[in-house]
C-alpha positions as CSV (number, residue, x, y, z in Angstrom):
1,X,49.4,12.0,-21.0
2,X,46.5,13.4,-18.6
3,X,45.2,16.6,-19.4
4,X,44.7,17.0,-15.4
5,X,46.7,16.1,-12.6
6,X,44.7,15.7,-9.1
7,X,46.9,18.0,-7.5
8,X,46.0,21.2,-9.6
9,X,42.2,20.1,-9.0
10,X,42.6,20.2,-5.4
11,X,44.1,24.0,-5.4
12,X,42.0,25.1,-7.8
13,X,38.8,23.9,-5.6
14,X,40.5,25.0,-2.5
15,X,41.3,28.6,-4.1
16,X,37.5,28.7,-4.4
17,X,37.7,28.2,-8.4
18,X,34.7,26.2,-9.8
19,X,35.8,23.0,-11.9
20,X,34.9,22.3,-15.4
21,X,32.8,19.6,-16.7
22,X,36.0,17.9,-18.0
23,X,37.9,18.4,-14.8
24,X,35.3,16.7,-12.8
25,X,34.8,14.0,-15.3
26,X,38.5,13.3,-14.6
27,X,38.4,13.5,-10.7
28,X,35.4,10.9,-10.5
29,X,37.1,8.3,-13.2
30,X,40.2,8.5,-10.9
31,X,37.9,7.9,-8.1
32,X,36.4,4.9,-9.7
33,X,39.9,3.2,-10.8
34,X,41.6,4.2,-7.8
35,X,43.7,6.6,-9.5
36,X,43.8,8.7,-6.8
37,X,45.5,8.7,-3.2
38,X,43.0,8.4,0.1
39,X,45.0,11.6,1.3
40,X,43.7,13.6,-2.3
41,X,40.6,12.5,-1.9
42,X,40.1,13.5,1.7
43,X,41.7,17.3,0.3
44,X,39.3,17.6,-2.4
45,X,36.1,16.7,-0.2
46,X,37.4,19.7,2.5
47,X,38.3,21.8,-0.7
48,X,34.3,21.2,-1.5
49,X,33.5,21.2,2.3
50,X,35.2,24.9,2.3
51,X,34.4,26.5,-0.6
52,X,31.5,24.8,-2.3
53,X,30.2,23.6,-5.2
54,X,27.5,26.0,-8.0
55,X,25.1,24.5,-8.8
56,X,26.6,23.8,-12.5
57,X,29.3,22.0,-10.6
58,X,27.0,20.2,-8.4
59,X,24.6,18.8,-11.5
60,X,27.8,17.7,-13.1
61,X,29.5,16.2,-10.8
62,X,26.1,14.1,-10.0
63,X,25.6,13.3,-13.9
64,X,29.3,11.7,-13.5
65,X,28.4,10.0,-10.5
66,X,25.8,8.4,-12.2
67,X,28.0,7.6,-15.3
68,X,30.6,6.0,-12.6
69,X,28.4,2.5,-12.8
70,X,25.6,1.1,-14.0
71,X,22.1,2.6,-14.3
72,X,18.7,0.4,-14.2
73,X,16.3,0.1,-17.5
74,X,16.7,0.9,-20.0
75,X,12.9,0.1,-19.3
76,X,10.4,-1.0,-21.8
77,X,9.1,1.4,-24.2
78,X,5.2,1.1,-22.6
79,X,6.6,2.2,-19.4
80,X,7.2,5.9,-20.8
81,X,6.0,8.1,-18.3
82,X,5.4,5.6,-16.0
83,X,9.2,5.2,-13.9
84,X,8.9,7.1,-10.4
85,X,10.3,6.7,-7.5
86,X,11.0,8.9,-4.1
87,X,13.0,9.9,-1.3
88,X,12.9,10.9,2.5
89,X,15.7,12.6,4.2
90,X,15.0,10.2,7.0
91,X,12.7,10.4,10.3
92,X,10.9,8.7,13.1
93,X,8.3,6.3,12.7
94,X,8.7,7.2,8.6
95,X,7.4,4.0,7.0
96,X,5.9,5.8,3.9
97,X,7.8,4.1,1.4
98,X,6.0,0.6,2.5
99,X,2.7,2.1,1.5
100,X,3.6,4.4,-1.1
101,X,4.9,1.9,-3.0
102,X,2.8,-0.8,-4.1
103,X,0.1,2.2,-4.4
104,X,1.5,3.7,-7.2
105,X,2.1,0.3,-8.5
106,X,-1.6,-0.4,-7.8
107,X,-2.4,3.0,-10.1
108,X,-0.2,1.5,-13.1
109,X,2.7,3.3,-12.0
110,X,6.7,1.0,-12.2
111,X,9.0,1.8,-8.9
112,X,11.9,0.3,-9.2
113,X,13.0,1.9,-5.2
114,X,16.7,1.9,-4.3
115,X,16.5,2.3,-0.5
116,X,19.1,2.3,2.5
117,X,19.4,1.1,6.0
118,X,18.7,3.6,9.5
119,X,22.3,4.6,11.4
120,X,21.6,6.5,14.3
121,X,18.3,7.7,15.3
122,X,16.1,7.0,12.3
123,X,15.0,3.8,10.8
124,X,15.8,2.1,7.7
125,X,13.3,0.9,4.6
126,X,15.4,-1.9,4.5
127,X,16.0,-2.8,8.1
128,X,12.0,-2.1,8.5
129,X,11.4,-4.5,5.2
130,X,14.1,-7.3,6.9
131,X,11.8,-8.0,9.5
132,X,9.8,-10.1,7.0
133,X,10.9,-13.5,7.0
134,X,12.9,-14.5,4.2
135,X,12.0,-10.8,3.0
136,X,15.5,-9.9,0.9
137,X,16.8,-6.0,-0.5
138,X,19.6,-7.7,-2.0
139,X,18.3,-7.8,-5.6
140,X,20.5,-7.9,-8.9
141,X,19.8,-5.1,-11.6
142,X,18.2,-8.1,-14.0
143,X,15.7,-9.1,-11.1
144,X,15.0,-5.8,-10.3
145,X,13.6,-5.3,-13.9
146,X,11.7,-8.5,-14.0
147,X,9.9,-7.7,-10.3
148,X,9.2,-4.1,-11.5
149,X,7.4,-5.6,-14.8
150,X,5.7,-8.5,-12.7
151,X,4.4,-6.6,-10.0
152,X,5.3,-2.9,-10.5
153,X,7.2,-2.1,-7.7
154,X,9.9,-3.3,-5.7
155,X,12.4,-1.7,-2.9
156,X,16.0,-3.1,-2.4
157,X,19.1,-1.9,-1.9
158,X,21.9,-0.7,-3.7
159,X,23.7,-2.8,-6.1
160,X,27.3,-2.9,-6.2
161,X,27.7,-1.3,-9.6
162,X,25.2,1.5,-8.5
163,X,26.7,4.8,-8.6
164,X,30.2,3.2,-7.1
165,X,31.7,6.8,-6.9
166,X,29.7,7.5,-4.3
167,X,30.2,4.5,-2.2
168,X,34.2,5.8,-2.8
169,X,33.5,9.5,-1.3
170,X,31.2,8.2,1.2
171,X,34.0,6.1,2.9
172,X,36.4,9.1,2.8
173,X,33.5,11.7,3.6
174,X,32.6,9.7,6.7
175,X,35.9,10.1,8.7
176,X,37.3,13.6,7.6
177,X,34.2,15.7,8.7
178,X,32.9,16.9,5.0
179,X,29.0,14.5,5.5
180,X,27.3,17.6,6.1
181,X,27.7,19.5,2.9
182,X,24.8,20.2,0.8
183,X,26.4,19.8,-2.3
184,X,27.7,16.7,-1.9
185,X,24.3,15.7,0.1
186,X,22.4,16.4,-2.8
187,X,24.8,14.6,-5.2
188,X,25.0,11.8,-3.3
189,X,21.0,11.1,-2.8
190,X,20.1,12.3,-6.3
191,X,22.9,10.2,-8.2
192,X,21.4,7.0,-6.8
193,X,17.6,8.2,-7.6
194,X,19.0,9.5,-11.1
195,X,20.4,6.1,-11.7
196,X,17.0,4.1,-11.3
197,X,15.9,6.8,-14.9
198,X,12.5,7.8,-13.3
199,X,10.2,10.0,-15.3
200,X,9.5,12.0,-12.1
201,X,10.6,12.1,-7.9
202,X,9.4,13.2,-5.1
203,X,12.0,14.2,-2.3
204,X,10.1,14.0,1.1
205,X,12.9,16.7,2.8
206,X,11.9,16.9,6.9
207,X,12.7,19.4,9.4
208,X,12.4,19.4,12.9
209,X,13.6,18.1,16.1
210,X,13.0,14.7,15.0
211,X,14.8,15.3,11.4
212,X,18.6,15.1,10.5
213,X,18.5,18.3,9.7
214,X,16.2,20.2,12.5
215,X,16.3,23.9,10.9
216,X,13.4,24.9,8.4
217,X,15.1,27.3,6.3
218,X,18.5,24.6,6.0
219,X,16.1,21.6,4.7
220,X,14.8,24.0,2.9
221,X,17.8,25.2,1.0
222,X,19.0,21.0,0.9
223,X,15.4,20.7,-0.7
224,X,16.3,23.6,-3.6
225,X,19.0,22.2,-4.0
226,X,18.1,18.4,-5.3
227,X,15.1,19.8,-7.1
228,X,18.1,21.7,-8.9
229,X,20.1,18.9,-9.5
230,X,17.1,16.5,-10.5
231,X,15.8,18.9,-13.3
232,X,19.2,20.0,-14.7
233,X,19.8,16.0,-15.2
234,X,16.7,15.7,-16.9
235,X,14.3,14.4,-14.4
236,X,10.9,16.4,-12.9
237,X,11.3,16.5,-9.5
238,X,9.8,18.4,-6.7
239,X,10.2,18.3,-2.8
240,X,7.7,18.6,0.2
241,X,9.2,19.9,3.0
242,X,7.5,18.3,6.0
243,X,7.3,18.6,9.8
244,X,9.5,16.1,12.1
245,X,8.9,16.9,15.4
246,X,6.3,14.5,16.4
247,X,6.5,10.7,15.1
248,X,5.1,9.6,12.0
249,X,1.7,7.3,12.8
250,X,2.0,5.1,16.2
251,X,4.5,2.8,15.9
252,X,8.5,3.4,16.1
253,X,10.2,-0.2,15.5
254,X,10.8,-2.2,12.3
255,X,7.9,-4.6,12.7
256,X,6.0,-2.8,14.6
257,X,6.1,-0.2,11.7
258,X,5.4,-3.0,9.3
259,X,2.4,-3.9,10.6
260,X,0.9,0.1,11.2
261,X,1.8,-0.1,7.4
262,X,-0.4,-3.2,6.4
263,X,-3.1,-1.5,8.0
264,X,-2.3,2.2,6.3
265,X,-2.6,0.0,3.2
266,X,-6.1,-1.5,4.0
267,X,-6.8,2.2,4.7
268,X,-6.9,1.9,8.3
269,X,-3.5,3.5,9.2
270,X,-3.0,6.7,11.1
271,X,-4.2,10.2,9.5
272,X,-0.8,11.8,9.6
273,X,0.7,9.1,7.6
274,X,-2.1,8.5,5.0
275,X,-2.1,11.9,4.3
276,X,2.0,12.0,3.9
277,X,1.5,8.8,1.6
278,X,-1.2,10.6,-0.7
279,X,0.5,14.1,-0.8
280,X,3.9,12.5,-2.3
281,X,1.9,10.1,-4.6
282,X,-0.2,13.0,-5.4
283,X,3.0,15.0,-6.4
284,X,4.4,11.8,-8.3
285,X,1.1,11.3,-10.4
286,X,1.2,14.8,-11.0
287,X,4.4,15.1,-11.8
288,X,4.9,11.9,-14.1
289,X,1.5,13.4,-16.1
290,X,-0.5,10.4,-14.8
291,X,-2.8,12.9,-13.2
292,X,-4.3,16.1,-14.0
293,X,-3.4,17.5,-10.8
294,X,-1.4,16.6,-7.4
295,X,-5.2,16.5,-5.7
296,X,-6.2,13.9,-8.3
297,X,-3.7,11.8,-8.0
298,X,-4.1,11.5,-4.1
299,X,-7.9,10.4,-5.5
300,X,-6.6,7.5,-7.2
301,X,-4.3,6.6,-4.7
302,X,-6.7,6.7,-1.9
303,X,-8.7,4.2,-3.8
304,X,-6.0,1.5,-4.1
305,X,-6.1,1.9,-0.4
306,X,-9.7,1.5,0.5
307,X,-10.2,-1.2,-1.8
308,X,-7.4,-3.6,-1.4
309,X,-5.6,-3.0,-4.2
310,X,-2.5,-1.1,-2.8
311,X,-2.5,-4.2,0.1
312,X,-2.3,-6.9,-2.8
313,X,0.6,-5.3,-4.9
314,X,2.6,-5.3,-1.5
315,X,1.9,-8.9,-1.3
316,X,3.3,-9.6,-4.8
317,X,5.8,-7.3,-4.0
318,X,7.5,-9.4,-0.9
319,X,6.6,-12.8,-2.5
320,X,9.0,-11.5,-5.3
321,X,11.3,-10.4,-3.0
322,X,11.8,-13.9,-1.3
323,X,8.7,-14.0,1.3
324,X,7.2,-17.1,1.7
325,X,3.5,-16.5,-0.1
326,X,1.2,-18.5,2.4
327,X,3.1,-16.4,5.2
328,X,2.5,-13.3,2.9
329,X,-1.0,-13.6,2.3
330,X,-1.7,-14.0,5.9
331,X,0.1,-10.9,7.0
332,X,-1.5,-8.8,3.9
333,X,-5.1,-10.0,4.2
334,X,-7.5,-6.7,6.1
335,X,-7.5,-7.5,10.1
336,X,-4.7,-10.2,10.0
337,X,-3.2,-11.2,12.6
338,X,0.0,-10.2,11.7
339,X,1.8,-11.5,14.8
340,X,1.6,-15.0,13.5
341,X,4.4,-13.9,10.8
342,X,6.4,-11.0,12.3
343,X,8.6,-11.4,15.3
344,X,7.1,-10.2,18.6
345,X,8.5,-8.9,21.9
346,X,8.5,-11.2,24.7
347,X,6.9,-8.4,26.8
348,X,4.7,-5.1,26.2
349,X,5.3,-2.7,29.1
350,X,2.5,0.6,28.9
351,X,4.6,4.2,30.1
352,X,1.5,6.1,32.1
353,X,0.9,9.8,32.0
354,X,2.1,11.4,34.9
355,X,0.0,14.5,34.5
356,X,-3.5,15.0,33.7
357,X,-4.3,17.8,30.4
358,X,-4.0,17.7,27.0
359,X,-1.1,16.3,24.9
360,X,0.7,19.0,23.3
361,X,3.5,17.6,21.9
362,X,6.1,14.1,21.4
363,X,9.3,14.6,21.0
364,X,10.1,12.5,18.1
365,X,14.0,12.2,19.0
366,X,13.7,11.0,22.7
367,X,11.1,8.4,21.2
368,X,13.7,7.0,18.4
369,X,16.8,7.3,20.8
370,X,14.8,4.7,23.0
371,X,13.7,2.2,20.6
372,X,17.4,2.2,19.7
373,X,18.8,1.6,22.6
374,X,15.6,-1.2,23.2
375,X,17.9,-2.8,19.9
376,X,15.5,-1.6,17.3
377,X,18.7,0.1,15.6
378,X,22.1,0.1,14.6
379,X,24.8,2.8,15.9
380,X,27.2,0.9,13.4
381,X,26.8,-1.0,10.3
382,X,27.9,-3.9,11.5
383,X,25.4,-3.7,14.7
384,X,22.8,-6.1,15.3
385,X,19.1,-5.1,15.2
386,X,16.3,-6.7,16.8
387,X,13.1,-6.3,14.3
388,X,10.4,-7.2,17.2
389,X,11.2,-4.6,19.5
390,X,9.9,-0.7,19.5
391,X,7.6,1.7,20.8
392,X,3.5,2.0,20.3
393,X,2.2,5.4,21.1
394,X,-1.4,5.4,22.3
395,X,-2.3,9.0,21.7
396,X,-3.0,11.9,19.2
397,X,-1.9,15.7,19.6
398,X,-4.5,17.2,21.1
399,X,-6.9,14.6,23.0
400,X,-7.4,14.4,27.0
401,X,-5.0,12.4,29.0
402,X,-5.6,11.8,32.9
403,X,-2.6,10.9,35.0
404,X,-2.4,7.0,35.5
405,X,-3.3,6.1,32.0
406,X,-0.8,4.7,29.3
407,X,0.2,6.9,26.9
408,X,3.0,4.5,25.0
409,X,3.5,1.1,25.3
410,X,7.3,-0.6,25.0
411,X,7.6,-3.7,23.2
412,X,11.0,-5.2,24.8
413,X,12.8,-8.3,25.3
414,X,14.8,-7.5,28.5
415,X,13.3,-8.5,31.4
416,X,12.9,-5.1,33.0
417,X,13.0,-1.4,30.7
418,X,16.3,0.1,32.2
419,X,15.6,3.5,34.2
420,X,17.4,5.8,31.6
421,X,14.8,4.5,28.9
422,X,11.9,4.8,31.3
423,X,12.5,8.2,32.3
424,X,13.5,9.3,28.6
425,X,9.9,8.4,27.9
426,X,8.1,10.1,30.8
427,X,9.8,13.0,29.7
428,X,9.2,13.1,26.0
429,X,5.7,13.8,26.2
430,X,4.8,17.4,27.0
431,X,1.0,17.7,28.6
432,X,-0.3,21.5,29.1
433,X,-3.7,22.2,30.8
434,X,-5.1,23.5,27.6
435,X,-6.1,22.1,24.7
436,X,-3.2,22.9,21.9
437,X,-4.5,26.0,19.5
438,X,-3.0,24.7,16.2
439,X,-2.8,21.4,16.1
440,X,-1.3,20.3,11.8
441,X,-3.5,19.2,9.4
442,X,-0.9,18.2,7.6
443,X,2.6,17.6,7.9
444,X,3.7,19.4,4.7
445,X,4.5,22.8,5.0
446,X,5.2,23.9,1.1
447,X,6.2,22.3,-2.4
448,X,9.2,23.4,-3.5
């Protein structure tokens, strides 16, 4: 007989008792075999909605996630020190993991990256990745290990036998209110980054009108919290906390963002997101001990940028992932014309500055709320997305705009840009007759 009954577990947790290691070994296994009622499991996510989880609770609970399924590796012995891997709570125009990637691959580094697809108003790595023909995410844990140890990256999506606890508590968590809970946040991104067994990781946590979560001193508490859980299951971890109000580089849209990222990884991509690329790397290398400091390794990855090297590992990287390799090396070589492989809008349409000043700001939401309604996104899972279609932005924080000229261009396949999109756009930009004061040098705002 049961040492536990489900029942008890849920008062206890709804009495605001914290559970023991053996209790929530018990509740996950019943999770996992189905040994528990949709109606109990829905009570014990509001229980830990309500009352919480410590942070003992929290690392266990994760740790028993993990243990739900399978992990990746084990990995060869000469890749000690070597596994890393990183996440981003989500944003706009947030295509790091495209660069980052193959450039830690390109400094000796193995990323074996479980990503996941946009909902709502920010993208996907997957959906971005998808718009790559014959590009697939849906990898088995064997081929993962063999692309890793050909190339020395990869970035696919979750197995089935990944963490399958959490693919049980999402389902319920999703339609009885209890998503936005830290705790179970946290569990649920660091139990799938756990189960890769990375040496180190780097969680990119954003704030910011353009973020999930828009308040600084919330994705700052999300951030503590994951660095929490990472280290107390054995893995160095550290998060940036970085600004979300503006877009990330140009381009909002999966191809579109594909392309800015070819060119980020010839070293000809936008400041803002080289420099969010190189900080996380930095941290990683640093981190992992493949670096003497966080500002060295940002050196060495800066190099596999400027000299090709970052470019070529992304190659190998979507040839092993089922791109066809004349059409690869076309779109990766420096100054391609990258057109000739990705799909393309029928029609480019510029928005023009109604005012003439300085730009002060973009709001990052308005911009991703219109490439998803353009059909660059997905509302549901099951939605359609089209990969050609996005926005281009044609101007930096800070320069000289005179009314009449373009400030961002839409790529779209209807005919005509419906009003509501149109005057979402003209209003998204804010232009003030002074130059802005403090205009970021950076989008990090602290290591945690």
């Amino acid at each position: 007989m049961d040492a536990f009954a489900i029942p008890d577990l849920i008062i206890k947790k709804r009495n605001g008792q914290a559970l023991t290691t053996g209790e929530i070994k018990y509740f996950i296994q019943e999770v996992v075999n189905g040994g528990i009622q949709q109606c109990q499991l829905g009570a014990m996510l509001m229980a830990i909605y309500l009352k919480g989880l410590t942070d003992e609770e929290t690392v266990c609970l994760t740790r028993e996630m993990i243990n739900s399924g399978d992990v990746l590796g084990p990995w060869p012995e000469e890749w000690k020190g070597k596994v890393v891997d990183k996440h981003s709570t989500g944003g706009v125009g947030d295509k790091v993991s495209l660069i980052l990637a193959p450039a830690l691959a390109a400094c000796g580094m193995k990323v074996p990256m479980v990503s996941g697809r946009g909902l709502g108003h920010t993208g996907g790595t997957l959906d971005k990745l998808e718009s790559i023909p014959g590009f697939t995410v849906d990898v088995s844990k064997d081929d993962i290990k063999k692309i890793v140890e050909k190339v020395g990256c990869c970035i696919v999506g979750q197995t089935k036998n990944l963490v399958p606890a959490d693919k049980e508590m999402y389902k319920v968590r999703d339609v009885t209110g209890t998503v936005d809970n830290f705790g179970l946040i946290a569990g649920s991104i660091i139990s799938k980054k756990v189960a890769e067994q990375p040496k180190a990781l780097v969680l990119d946590v954003k704030f910011g009108i353009g973020a999930v979560i828009q308040d600084k001193d919330q994705s700052r508490e999300l951030a503590r919290k994951m660095v929490t859980i990472g280290k107390g299951l054995g893995v160095k971890t550290s998060a940036l906390l970085t600004d979300m109000n503006n877009p990330i580089g140009k381009k909002i849209g999966n191809a579109l963002e594909v392309a800015e990222s070819i060119d980020c990884l010839h070293g000809n991509g936008p400041r803002d997101l080289e420099d969010l690329v190189l900080k996380l790397g930095g941290q990683l290398m640093f981190l992992s001990g493949n670096a003497p400091s966080s500002e060295a390794g940002e050196t060495k990855l800066k190099e596999t940028l400027n000299n090709g090297s970052a470019a070529k590992k992304f190659e190998d990287m979507i040839i092993a992932q089922g791109a066809d390799p004349e059409k690869a090396k076309v779109l990766c070589e420096k100054n391609a014309d990258v057109w000739s492989v990705l799909p393309k809008a029928k029609f480019i349409t510029p928005i023009k500055s109604q005012k003439t000043g300085y730009v002060n700001a973009i709001q990052s939401r308005d911009c991703a709320e219109c490439s998803l309604k353009l059909g660059a996104g997905r509302q549901a899972f099951t939605d359609p997305i089209n990969y050609a279609v996005g926005l281009e932005i044609c101007v930096d924080i800070g320069c000289e705009i005179n009314e009449g000229d373009p400030w961002i261009k839409v790529h779209h396949d209807c005919d005509v840009i419906p009003d509501a999109i149109k005057s979402k756009l003209m209003k998204s930009i804010d232009i003030q007759p002074t130059r802005p004061k403090n205009i970021l040098a950076t989008r990090v705002s602290e290591v945690i």
